[in-house]
N, C-alpha and C positions, 0 to 999 in steps of 0.2 A: 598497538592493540586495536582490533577492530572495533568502533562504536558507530553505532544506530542508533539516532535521534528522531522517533517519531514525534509529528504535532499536528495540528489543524480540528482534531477531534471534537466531539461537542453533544451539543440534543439538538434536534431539527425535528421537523414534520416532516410526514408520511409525504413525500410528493416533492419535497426539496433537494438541495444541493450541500454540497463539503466538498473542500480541496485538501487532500491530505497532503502532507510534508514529511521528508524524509533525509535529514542530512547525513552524509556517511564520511566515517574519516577510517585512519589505519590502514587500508588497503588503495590498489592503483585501480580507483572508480572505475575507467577506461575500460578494463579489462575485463572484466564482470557483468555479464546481464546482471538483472534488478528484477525484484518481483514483491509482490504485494500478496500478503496474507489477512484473513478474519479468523479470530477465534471467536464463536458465539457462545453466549453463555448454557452450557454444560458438553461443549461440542467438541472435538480435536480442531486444532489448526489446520484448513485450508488455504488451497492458492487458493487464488482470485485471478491475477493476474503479470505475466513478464512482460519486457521490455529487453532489445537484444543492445548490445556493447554500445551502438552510435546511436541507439533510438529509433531505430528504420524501423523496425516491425517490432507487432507485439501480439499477444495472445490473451486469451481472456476465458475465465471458467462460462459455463452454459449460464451461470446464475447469473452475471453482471453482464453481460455482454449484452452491448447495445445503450448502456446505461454508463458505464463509466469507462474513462481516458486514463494511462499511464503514461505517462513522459520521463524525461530526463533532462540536465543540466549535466557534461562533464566538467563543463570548466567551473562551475559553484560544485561540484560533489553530492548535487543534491535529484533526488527523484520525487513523481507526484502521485497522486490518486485523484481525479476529477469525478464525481460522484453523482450522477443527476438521478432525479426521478428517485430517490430513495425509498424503501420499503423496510414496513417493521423490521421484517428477515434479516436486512441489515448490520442489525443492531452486533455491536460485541467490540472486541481490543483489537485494533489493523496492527501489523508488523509489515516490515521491510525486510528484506536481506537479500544479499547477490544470491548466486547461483554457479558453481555449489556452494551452499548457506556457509552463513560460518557462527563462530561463537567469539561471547555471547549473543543471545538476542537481546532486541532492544527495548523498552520498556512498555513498547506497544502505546498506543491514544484511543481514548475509549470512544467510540460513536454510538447515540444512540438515538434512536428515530421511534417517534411518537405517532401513536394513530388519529 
């Protein structure tokens, strides 16, 4: 069964940093781009941000771009969120999941950034 292990979450100031964490098991990592969601609070879930199978390239919504790094580990199963220059906007539950997503998702980590 596929599971999604987000972590790293927290409260920060307006203008700081978070390394989000993302362990994935059940599936062959490998094979699967990766990508990062925010849900903010009362908002539907958006990307943010992919990462393609080997980590060579990546993509990133208009919002974050320029502000935060996605990466990957295949040989730990694990993906990241590098977060800098934070803003209120920020604020809400990150989710993980390949692409095409699967279920369930995972319990999401709540970030939230103070002014």
């Amino acid at each position: 069964q596929v599971q999604l292990v987000e972590s790293g979450g927290g409260l920060v100031q307006a203008g700081g940093s978070l390394r989000l964490s993302c362990a994935a098991s059940g599936f062959t990592f490998s094979d699967f781009a990766m990508r990062w969601y925010l849900q903010a609070p009362g908002k539907e879930r958006e990307w943010l941000a992919t990462i393609t199978r080997p980590g060579t390239s990546s993509a990133y919504a208009d919002s974050v771009k320029g502000r935060v790094t996605i990466s990957r580990d295949n040989d730990k199963n694990m993906v990241y969120l590098q977060m800098d220059n934070l803003k209120p906007e920020d604020t809400g539950v990150y989710y993980c999941n390949r692409f095409p997503p699967a279920q369930p998702w995972g319990q999401g980590t709540q970030v939230t950034v103070s002014t």
